[in-house]
Each structure stands twice: as C-alpha cells, then as structure tokens.
C-alpha positions in Angstrom: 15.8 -2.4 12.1 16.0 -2.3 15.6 12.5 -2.2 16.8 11.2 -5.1 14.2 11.4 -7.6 17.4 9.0 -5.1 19.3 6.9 -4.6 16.8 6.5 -8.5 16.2 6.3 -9.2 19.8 3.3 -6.7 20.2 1.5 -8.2 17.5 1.9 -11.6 18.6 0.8 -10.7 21.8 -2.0 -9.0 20.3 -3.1 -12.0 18.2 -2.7 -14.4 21.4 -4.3 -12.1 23.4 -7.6 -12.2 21.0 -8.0 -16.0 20.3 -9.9 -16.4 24.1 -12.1 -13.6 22.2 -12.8 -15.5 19.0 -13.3 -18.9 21.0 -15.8 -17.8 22.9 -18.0 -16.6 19.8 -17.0 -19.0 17.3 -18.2 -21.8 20.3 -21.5 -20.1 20.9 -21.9 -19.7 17.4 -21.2 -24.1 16.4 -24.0 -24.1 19.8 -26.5 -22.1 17.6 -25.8 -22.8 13.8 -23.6 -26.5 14.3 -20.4 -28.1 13.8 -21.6 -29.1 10.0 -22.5 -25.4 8.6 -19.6 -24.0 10.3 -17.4 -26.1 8.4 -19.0 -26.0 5.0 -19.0 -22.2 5.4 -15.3 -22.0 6.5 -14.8 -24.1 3.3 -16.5 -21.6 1.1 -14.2 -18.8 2.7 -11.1 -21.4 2.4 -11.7 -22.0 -1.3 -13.4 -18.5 -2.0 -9.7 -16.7 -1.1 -8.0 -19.1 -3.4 -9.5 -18.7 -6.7 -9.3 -14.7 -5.8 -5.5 -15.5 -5.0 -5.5 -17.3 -8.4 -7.3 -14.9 -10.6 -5.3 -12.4 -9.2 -1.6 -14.0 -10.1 -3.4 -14.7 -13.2 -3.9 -10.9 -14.0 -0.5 -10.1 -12.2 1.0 -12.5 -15.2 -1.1 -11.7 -18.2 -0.2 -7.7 -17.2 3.4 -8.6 -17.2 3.5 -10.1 -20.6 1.2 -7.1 -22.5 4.2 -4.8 -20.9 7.0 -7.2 -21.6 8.2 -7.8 -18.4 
C-alpha cells in the first residue's frame, strides 16, 4: 500500500531513536550485576524463546495432522 514506506520509516526511527535509551541502562546495569551474569541471563532468554518457538511448531504440526491438513 502506499503508506507501508511511512509506516516502516516511523518505526525504524522509533527503534533507532530508543537504542541510546537501552544503552544507557543495559551499561549501568553490566556496572552493577557484570559482564558474566548479563550474558548467562541473555543466554537463558536466547535459548528460553527457542524451545517455546519449538514446542510451539511442534503443536502447530501435531494439530495439523489430527485435522488432516
């Protein structure tokens, strides 16, 4: 449509316009808690959304075969 290149250009510039916003607090947060628990923690999140992605493709697939599709 004719207003999907404003739409994505607000939200990039949304999403650009927050990142000075989540560096700040994400770099006083390594100050406080350190560079090692922020990463095992962003691991747990990392890995956490994939087995949710793949128990839900799971459930998505054993749904489509009890209704035949």
């Amino acid at each position: 449509s004719e207003y999907l290149g404003r739409v994505f250009g607000l939200a990039f510039l949304v999403f650009d316009g927050m990142q000075p916003i989540g560096n700040f607090l994400f770099g006083y947060l390594i100050d406080i808690v350190g560079a090692k628990a922020y990463l095992v923690l962003s691991l747990i999140i990392i890995i956490s959304f994939y087995e949710f992605t793949r128990l839900d493709q799971k459930k998505v697939s054993v749904l489509g075969r009890k209704f035949g599709k």
